[in-house]
Backbone as numpy.savetxt, mean C-alpha at the origin, in Angstrom:
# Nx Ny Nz CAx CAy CAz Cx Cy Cz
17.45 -12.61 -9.81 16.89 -12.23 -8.51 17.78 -12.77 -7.40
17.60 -11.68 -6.17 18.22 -12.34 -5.45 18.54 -13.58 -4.52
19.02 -14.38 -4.00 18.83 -15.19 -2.89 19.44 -14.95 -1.77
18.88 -15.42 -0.76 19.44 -15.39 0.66 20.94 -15.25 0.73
21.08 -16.34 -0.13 22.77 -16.96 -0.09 23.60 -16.17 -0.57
23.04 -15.47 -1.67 23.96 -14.11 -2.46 24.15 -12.42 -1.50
23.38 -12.67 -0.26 23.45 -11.47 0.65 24.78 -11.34 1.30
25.33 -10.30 1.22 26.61 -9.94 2.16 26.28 -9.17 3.33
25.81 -10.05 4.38 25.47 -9.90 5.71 25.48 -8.95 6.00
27.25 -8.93 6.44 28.03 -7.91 6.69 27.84 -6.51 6.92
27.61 -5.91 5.40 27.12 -4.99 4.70 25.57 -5.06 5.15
24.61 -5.88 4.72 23.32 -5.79 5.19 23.25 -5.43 6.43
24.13 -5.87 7.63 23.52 -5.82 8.82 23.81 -4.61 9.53
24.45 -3.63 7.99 24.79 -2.36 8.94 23.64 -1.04 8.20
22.78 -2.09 7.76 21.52 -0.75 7.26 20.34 -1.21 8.13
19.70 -0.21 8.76 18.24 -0.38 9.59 17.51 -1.03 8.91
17.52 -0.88 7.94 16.24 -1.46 7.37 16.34 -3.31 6.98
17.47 -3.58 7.07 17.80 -4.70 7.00 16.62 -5.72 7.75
16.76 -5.23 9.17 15.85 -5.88 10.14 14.43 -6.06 9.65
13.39 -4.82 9.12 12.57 -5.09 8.70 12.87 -5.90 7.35
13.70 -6.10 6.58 13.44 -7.00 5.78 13.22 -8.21 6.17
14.30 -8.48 7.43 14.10 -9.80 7.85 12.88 -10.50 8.01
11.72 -9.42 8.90 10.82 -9.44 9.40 9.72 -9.98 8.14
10.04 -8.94 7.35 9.00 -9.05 6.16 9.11 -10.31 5.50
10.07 -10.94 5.31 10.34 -12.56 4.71 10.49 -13.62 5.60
10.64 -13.48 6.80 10.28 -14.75 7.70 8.88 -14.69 8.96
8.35 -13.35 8.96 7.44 -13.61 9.83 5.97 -12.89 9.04
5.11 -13.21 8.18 4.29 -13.02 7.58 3.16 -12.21 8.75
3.38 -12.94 9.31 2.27 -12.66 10.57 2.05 -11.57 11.22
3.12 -10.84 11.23 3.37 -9.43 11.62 3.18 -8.66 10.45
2.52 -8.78 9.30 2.44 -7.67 8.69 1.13 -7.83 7.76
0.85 -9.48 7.88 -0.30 -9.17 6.60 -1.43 -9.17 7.60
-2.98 -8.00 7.16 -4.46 -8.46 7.04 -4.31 -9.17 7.94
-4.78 -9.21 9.31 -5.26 -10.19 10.33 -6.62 -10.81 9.71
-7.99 -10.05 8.80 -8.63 -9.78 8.52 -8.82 -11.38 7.32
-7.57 -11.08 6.52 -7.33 -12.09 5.48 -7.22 -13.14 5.83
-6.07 -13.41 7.03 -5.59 -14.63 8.03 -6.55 -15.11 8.22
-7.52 -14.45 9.53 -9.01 -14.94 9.23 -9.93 -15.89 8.37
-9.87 -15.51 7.14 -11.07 -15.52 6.03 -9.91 -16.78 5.68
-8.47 -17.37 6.05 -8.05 -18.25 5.09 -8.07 -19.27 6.34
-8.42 -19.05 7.42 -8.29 -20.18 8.46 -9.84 -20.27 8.26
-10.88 -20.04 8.19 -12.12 -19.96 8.06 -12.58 -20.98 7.00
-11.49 -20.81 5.78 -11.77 -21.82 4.52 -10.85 -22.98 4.56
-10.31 -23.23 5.44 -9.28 -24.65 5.47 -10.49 -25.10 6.37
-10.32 -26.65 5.93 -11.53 -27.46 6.86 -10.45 -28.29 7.60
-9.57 -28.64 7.50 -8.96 -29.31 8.77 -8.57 -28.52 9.76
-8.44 -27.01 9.58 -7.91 -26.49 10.75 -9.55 -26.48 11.68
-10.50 -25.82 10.77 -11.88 -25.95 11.36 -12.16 -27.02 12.17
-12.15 -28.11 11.71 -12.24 -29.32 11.78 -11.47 -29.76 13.40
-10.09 -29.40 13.62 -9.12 -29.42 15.10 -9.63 -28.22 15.74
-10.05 -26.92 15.71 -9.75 -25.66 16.37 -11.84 -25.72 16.27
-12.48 -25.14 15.81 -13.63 -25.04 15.67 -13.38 -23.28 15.42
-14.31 -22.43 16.38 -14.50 -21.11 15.83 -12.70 -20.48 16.00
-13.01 -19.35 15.11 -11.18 -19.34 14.67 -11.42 -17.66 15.63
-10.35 -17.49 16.26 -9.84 -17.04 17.68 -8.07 -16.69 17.20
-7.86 -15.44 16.50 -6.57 -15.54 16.22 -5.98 -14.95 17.21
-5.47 -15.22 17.95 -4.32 -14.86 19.49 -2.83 -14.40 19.04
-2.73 -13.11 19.51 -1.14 -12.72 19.35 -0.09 -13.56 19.46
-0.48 -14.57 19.80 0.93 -15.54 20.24 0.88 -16.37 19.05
-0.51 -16.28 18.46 -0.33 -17.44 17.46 0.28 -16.89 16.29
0.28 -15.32 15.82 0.73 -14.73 14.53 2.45 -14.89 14.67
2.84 -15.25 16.11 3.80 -14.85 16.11 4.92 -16.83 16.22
4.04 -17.93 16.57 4.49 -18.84 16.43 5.34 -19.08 15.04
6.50 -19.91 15.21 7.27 -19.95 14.00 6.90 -21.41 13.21
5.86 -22.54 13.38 4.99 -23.24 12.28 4.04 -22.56 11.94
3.40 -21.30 12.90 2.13 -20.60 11.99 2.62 -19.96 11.19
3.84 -19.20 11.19 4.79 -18.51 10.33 4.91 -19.14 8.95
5.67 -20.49 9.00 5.55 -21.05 7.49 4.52 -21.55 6.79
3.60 -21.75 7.99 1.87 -22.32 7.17 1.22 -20.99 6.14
1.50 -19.76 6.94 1.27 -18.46 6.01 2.40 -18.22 4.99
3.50 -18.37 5.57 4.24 -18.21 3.94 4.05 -19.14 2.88
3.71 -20.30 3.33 3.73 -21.25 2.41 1.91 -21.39 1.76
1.31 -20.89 2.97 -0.05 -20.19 1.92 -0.65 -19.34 1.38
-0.22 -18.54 1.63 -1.14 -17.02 1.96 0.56 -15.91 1.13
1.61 -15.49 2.16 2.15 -15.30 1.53 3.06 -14.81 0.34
3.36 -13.98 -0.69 3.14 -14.08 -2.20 5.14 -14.30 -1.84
5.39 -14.49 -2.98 7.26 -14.93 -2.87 7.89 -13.32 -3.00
9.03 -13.40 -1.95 9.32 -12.17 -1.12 10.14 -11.14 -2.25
10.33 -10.06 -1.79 11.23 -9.55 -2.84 12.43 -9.38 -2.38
13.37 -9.16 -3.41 14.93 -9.66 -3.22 15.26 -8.48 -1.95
16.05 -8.58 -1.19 16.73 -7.56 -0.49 17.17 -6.28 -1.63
17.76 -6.79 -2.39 18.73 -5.87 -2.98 17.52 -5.05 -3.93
16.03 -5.04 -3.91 15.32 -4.25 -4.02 15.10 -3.37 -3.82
15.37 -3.53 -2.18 14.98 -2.24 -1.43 15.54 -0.88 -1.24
16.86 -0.76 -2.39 17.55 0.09 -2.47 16.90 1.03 -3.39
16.20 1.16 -4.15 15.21 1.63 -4.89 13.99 2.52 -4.54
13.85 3.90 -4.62 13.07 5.11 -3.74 11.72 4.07 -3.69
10.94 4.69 -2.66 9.73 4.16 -2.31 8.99 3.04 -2.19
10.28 1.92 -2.22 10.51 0.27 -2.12 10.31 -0.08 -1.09
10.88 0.83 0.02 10.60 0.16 1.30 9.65 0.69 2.00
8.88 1.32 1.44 7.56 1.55 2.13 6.57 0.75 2.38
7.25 -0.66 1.48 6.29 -1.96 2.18 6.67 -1.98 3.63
7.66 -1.82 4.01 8.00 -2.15 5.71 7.25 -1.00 6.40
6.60 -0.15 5.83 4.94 0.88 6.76 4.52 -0.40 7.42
3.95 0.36 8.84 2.85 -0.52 9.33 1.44 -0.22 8.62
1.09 -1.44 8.77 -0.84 -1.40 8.30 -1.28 0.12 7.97
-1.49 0.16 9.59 -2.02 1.53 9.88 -1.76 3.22 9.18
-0.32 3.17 8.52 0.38 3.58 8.40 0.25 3.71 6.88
0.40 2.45 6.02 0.54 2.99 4.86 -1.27 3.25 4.15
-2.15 2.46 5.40 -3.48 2.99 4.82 -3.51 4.23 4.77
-3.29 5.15 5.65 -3.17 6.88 6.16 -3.04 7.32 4.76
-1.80 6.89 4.43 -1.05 7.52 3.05 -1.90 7.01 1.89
-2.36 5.75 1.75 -3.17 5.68 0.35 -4.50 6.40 0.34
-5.11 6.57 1.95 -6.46 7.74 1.87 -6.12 8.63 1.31
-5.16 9.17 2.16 -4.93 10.81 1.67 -4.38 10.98 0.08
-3.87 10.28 -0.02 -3.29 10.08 -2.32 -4.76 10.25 -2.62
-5.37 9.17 -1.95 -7.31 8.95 -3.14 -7.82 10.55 -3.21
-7.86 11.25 -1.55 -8.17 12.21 -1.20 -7.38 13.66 -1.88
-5.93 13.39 -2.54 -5.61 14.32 -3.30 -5.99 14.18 -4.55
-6.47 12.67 -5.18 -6.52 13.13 -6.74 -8.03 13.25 -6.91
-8.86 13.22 -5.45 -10.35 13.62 -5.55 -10.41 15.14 -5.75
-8.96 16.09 -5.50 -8.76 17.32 -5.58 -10.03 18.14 -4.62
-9.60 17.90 -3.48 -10.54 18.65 -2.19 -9.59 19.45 -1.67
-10.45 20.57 -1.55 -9.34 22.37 -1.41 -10.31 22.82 -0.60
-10.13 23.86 -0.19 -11.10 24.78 0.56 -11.80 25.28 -0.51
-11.68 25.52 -1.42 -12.27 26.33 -2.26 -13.46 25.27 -3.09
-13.35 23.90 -2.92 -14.53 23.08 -3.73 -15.49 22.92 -3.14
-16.18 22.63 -4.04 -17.84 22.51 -3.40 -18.34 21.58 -3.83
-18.74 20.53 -2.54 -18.59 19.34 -2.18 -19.83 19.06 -1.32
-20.77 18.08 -2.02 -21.78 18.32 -1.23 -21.84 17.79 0.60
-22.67 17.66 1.34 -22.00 17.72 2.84 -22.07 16.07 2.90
-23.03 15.28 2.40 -22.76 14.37 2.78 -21.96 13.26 2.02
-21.09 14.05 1.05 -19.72 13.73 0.85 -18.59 14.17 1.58
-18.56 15.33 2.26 -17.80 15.38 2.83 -17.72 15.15 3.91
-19.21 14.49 4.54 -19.17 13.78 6.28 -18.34 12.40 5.57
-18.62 11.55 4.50 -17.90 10.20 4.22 -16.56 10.69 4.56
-15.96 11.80 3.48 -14.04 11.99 3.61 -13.60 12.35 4.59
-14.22 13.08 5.73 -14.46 12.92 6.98 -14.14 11.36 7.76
-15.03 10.54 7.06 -15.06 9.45 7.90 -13.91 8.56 7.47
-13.50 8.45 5.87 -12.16 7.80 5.57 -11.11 8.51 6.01
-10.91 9.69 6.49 -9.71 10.20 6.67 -9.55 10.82 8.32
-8.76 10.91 9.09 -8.61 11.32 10.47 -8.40 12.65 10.35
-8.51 13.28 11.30 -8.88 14.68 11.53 -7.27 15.32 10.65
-5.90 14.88 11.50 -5.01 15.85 11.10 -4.76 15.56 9.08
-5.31 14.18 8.74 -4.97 13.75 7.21 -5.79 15.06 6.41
-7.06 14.85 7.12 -8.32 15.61 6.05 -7.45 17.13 5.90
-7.06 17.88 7.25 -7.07 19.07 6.75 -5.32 19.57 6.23
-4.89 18.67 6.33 -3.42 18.52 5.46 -3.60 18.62 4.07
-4.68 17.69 3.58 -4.96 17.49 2.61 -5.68 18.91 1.96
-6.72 19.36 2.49 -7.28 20.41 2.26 -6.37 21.39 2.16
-5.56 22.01 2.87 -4.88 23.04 2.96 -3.79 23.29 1.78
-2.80 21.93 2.72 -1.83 21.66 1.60 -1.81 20.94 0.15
-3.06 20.25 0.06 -3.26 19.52 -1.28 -2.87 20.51 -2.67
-3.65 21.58 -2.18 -3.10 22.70 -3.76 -1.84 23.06 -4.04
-1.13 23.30 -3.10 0.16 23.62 -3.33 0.91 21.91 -3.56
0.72 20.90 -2.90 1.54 19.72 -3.79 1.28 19.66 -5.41
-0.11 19.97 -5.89 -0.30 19.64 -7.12 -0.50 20.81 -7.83
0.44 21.74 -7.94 0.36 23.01 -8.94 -0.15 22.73 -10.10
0.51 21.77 -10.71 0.17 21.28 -11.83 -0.44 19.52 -11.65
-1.48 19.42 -11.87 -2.52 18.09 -11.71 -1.05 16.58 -12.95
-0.74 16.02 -11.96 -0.49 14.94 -12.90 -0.79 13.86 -14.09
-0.45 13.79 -15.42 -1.39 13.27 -15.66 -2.39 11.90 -15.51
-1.67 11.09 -14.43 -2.10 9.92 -13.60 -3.40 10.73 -13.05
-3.51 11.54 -12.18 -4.21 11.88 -11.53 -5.74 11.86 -12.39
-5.24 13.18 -13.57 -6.48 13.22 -14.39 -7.02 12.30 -15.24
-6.42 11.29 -15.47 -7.31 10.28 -15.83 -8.38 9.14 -14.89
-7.50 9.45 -13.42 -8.36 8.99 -11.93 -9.75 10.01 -12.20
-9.17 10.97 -12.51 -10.61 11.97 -12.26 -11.57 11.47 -13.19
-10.87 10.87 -14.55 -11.80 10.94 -15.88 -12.66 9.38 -15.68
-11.76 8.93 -15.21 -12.51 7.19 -15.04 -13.31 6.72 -13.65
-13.13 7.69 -12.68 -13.75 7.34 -11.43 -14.72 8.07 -11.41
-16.00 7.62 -10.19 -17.05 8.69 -9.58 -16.99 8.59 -8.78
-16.06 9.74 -8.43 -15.55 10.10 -6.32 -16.67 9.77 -5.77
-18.15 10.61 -6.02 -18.85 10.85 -5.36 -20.63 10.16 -6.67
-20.96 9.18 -6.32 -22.36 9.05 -6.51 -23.68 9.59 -5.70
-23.42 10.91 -6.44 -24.84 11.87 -6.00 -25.88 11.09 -5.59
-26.66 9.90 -6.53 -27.43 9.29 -6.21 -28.11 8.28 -5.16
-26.73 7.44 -4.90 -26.71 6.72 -3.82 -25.83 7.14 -2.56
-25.89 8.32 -2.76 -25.11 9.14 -1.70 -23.98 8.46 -1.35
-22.94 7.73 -2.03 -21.89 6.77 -1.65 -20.49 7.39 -2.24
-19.57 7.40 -1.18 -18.00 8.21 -1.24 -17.62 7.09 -2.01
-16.31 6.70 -3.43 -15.80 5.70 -3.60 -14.81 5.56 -2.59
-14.16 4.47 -2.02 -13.21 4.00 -1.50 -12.10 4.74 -1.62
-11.40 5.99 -0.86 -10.31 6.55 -1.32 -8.80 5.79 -1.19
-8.97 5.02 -0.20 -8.05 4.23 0.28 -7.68 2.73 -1.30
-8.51 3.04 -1.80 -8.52 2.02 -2.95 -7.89 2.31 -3.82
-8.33 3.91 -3.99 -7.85 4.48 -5.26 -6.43 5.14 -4.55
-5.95 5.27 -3.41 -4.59 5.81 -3.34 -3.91 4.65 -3.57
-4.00 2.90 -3.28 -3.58 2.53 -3.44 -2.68 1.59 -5.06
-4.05 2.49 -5.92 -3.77 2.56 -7.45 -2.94 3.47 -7.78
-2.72 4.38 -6.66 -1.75 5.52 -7.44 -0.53 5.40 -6.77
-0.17 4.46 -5.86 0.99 3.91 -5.06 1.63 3.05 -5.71
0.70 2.09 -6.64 1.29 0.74 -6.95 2.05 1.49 -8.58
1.20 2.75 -9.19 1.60 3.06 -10.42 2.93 3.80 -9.94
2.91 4.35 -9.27 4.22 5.01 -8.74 5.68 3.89 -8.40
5.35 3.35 -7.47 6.30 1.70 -7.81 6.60 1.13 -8.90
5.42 0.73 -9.81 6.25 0.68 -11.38 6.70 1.32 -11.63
6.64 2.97 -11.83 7.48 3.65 -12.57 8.99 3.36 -12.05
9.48 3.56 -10.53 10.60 3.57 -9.99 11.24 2.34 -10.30
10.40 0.92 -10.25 11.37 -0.09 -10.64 11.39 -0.26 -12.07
11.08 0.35 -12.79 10.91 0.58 -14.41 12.36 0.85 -14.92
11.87 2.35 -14.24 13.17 3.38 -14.49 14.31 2.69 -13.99
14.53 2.32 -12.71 15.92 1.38 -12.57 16.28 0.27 -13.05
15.24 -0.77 -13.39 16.02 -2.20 -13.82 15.60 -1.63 -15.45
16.58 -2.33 -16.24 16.32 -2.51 -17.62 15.73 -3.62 -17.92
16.23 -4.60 -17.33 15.56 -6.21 -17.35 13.99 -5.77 -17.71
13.51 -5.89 -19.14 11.91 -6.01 -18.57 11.11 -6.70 -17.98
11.64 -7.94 -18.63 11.25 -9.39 -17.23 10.86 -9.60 -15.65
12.55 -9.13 -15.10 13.08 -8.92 -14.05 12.24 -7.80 -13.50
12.07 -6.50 -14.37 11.30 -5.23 -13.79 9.81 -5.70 -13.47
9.16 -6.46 -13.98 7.73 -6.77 -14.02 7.50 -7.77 -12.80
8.29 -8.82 -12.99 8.38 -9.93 -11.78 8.34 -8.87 -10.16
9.47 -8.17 -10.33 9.59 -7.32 -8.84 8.26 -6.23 -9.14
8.07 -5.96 -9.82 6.26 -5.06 -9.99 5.27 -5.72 -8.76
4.92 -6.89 -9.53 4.06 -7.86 -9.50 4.43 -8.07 -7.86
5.49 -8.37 -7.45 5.80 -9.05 -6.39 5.89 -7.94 -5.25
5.86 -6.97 -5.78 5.77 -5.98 -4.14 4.11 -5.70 -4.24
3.52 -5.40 -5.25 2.33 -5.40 -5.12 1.33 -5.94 -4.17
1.88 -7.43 -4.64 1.12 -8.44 -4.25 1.23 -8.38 -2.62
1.97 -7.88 -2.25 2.86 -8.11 -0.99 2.22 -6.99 -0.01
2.16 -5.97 -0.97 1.20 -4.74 -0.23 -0.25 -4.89 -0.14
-0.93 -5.10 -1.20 -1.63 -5.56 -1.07 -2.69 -6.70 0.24
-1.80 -7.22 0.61 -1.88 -8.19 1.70 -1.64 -7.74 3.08
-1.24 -6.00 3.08 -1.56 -5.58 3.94 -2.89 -5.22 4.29
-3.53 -4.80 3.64 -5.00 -4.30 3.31 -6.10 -5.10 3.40
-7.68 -4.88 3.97 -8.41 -6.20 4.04 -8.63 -6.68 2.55
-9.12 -7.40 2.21 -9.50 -8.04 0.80 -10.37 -7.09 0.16
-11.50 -6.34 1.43 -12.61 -5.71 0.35 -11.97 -4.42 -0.37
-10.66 -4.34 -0.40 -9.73 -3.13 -1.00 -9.32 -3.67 -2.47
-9.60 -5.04 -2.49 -8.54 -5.95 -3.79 -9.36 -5.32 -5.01
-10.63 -5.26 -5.23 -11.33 -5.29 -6.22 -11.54 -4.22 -6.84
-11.83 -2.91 -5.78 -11.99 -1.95 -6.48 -10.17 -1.23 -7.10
-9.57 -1.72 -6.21 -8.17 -0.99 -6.44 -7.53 -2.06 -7.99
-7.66 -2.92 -7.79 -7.04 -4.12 -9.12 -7.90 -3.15 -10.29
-8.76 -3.37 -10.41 -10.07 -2.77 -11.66 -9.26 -1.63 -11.86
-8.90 -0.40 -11.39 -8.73 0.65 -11.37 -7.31 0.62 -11.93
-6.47 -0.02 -10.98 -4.88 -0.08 -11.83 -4.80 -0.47 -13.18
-5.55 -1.53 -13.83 -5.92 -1.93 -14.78 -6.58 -1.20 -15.86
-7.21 -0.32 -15.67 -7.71 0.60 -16.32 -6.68 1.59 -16.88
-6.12 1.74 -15.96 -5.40 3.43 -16.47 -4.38 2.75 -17.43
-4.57 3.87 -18.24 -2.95 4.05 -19.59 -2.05 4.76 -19.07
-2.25 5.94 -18.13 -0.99 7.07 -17.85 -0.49 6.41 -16.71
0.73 6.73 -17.07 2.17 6.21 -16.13 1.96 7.54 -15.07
2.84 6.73 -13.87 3.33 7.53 -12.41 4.48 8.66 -12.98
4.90 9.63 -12.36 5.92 10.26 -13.08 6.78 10.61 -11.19
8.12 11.44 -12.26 8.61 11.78 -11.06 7.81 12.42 -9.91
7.18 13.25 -10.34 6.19 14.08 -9.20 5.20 13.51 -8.96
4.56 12.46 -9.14 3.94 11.51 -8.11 5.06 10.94 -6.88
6.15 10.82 -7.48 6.96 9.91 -6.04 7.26 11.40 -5.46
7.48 12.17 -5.89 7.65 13.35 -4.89 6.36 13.78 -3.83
5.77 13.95 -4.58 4.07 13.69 -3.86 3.81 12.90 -2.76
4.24 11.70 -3.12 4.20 10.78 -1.95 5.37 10.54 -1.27
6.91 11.65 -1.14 7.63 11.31 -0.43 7.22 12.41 0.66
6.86 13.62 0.35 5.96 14.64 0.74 4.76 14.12 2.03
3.95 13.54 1.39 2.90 13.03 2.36 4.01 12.44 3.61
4.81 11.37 3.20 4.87 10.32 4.30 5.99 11.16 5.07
6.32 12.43 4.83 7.37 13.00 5.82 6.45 14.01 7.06
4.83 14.53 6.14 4.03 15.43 7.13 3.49 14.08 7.93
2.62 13.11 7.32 1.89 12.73 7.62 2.08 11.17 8.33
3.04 10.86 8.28 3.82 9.63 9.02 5.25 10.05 9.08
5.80 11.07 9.73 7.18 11.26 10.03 8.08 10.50 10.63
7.56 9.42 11.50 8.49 8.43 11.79 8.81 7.40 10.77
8.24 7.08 9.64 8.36 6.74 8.55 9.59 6.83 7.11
10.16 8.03 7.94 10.96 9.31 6.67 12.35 8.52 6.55
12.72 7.18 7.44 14.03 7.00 7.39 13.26 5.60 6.46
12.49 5.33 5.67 12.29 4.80 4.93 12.34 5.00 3.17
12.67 6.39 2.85 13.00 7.43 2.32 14.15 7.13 1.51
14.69 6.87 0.56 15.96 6.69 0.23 15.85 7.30 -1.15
């Protein structure tokens, strides 16, 4: 793996994306869960203890001792630069906002919603409510034509989940489940490139974790369970799928693309 010390600047400092790497390994604060930050200043009793009710202020995410108190707690250990050369690697550098969009709309394609399904209404006021106006009908329109043929990742989402509990009238989390079909898609790509199996699993594990921590916590449980479950691998046409989404549906995004 890589280290700092093994980087050739040089060379690094003449790719854009360089910068957000920087960002992503020295300033935590700018990218993870304000939400999480929260819930971990909430459970330290000495900060409680000096500060009383916790008040997180833009100036403070951006101080450089609050900086290493989160890397050094919160955190997970960064991934190498020389990662990010690898398709759909650097889509950790999405903002928040940004890569949630994209894991709704994934949940929302392998829920397979077309114009043509029939969906009862107050499932579709929920996908409505997880998804923003231009995602939902992207999805609707264009969803059939991305998936001519259903992946077989997808159909085992279909076989092991219940999109929709008729009973308790409750949508599952789509944003949960896109993010199970994001993280399977990332293994496959760093699979397929490193041979190291070691090495391939460590960088798995470690962008995961990393994305993950964009997201509030109540996303960890149902999405972990779910990755865990499935046997079928991501294939090429899942990363096509999702290079697809993030060019309609976050186009300023596309020079993240490699």
């Amino acid at each position: 793996m890589d280290s700092q010390q093994s980087i050739d600047y040089n060379a690094a400092l003449q790719n854009p994306l360089f910068s957000n790497w920087l960002e992503y390994t020295q300033n935590p604060g700018c990218w993870l869960d304000t939400g999480r930050i929260s819930r971990l200043l909430t459970q330290d009793s000495n900060i409680q203890k000096h500060t009383g009710e916790i008040n997180i202020h833009p100036s403070l995410l951006a101080h450089s001792e609050f900086q290493i108190w989160l890397s050094n707690t919160l955190a997970p250990k960064p991934c190498p630069w020389s990662l990010f050369n690898l398709p759909l690697t650097p889509m950790l550098f999405m903002s928040k906002n940004s890569i949630a969009r994209l894991c709704a709309a994934l949940g929302a394609l392998s829920y397979q919603i077309n114009s043509d399904s029939l969906i009862e209404k107050e499932s579709l006021n929920q996908i409505r409510h997880q998804l923003d106006d231009f995602t939902f009908r992207y999805v609707v329109k264009t969803g059939p034509l991305l998936l001519t043929s259903l992946p077989e990742l997808f159909k085992e989402i279909r076989e092991r989940t219940t999109f929709w509990d008729s009973s308790q009238k409750e949508l599952i989390d789509l944003t949960a489940v896109g993010q199970c079909i994001l993280f399977k898609a990332i293994s496959y790509v760093i699979t397929k490139n490193i041979a190291n199996t070691t090495k391939a699993n460590n960088f798995i594990e470690t962008w995961i974790n990393a994305c993950q921590l964009k997201f509030p916590f109540e996303h960890d449980d149902a999405a972990n369970a779910l990755y865990k479950s499935l046997s079928a691998l991501a294939t090429q046409q899942v990363v096509v799928v999702i290079s697809k989404l993030i060019r309609h549906l976050e186009p300023r995004c596309k020079h993240l693309l490699n």
